[in-house]
N, C-alpha and C positions, 0 to 999 in steps of 0.2 A: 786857863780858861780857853775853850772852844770859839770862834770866828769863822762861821760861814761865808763866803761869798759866792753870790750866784749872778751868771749873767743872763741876760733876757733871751737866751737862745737855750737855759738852765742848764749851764754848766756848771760845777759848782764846787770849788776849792775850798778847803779847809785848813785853817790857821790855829797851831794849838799854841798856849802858852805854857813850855814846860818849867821852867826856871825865871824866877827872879830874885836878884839879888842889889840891894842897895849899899853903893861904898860910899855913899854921904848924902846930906840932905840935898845935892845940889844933882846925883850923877846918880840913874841906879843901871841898872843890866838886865836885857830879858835876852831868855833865850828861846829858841819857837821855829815850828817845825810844819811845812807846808803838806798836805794830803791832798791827793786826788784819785781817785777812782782805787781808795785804799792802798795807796804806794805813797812813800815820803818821797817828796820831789826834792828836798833840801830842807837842808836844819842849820840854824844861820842865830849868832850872836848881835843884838842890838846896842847902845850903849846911847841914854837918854841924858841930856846934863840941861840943867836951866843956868841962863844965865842973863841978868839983868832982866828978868821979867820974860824972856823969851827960851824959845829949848830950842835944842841943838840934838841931831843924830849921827850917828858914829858905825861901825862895825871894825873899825880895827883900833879906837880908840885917840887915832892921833887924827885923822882927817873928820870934819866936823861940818855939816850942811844945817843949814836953820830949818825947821820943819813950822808949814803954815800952821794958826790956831785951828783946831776945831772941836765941838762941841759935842761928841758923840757920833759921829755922821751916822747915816743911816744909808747914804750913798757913796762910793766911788770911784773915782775915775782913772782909768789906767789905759794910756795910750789909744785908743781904740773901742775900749768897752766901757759901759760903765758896770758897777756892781753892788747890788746888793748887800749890806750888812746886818748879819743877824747876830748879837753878842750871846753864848752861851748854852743857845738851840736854834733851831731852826723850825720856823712852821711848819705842820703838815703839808700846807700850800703849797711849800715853796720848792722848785726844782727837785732834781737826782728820784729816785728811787726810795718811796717812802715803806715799801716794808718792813722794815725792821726797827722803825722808830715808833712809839707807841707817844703820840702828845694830845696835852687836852684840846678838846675843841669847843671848849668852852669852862668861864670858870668853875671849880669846883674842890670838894675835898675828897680826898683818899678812905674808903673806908677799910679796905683788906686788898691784900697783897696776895695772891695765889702763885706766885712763882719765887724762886730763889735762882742765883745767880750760878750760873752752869746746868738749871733745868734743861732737859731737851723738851720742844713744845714743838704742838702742830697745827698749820695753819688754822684762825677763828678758834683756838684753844683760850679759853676767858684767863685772863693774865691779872687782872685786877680788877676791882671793882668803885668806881666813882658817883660819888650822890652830888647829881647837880640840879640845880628847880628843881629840888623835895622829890628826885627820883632816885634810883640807883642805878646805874650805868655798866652794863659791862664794858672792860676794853679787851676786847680781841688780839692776838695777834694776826700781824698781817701775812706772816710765813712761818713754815717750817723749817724751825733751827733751833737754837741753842742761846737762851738768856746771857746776852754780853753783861749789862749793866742796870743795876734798878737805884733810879737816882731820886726817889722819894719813897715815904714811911706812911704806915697807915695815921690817919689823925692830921695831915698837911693840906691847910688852905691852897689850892692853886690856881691862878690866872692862865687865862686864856693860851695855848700856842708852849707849854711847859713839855720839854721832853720829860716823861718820866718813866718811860723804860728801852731798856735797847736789846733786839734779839739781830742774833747774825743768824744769817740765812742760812743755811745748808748747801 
């Protein structure tokens, strides 16, 4: 799963989750790998264990820090900045350079899909088509490039802020 973070100056890192694996109900392992400005900054092993009702993290498996409770944050704090968390997308609002991300901006379902994955498209090339308040919407591309990912199917209810396509730029 994807993790944006963005600071209020919109800078904006990304946290992917590549790997998880669980060696007991008590301990599992992620592995996950930091993005900015499209370059891995580092790829780095976790190692989660609950114990006695509280969890603990790890990265080489023997030294163990208690990690505070929290409940989804939606904010935080690192030294100096605070950050923005968005699990999974990120809004069109939010920080970096939104052309290449196609998200709803408001709810809606998918009626047709006008691209496949490794089209070349050109910028305001209609990419899909969404019916939201009993209309139908085209979604533009924002640039000229090349369909990275289309992460919904015609027929999908979707909420507000969904990524559901991604073109790289050219």
């Amino acid at each position: 799963m994807r993790t944006y973070l963005i600071d209020n100056d919109k800078n904006e890192y990304i946290i992917d989750l590549t790997k998880t694996r669980a060696h007991s109900a008590e301990m599992v392992e992620f592995e996950f790998r930091t993005i900015k400005d499209n370059k891995e900054l580092n790829k780095e092993t976790v190692f989660i264990r609950k114990l006695a009702d509280q969890y603990f993290a790890s990265t080489d498996g023997t030294h163990w820090n208690k990690l505070a409770r929290q409940d989804s944050p939606s904010l935080m704090l690192n030294v100096d900045k605070v950050f923005k968390l968005y699990h999974g997308y990120k809004p069109s609002s939010a920080g970096g350079d939104q052309d290449g991300g196609l998200f709803t901006q408001m709810p809606g379902k998918v009626v047709k899909i006008m691209a496949n994955v490794g089209d070349k498209v050109e910028k305001g090339q209609t990419l899909l088509i969404l019916e939201a308040m009993k209309m139908e919407n085209e979604i533009k591309s924002g640039a000229a490039g090349t369909v990275k990912a289309i992460h919904v199917k015609a027929g999908d209810a979707l909420e507000n802020g969904i990524l559901m396509m991604e073109v790289e730029p050219a």
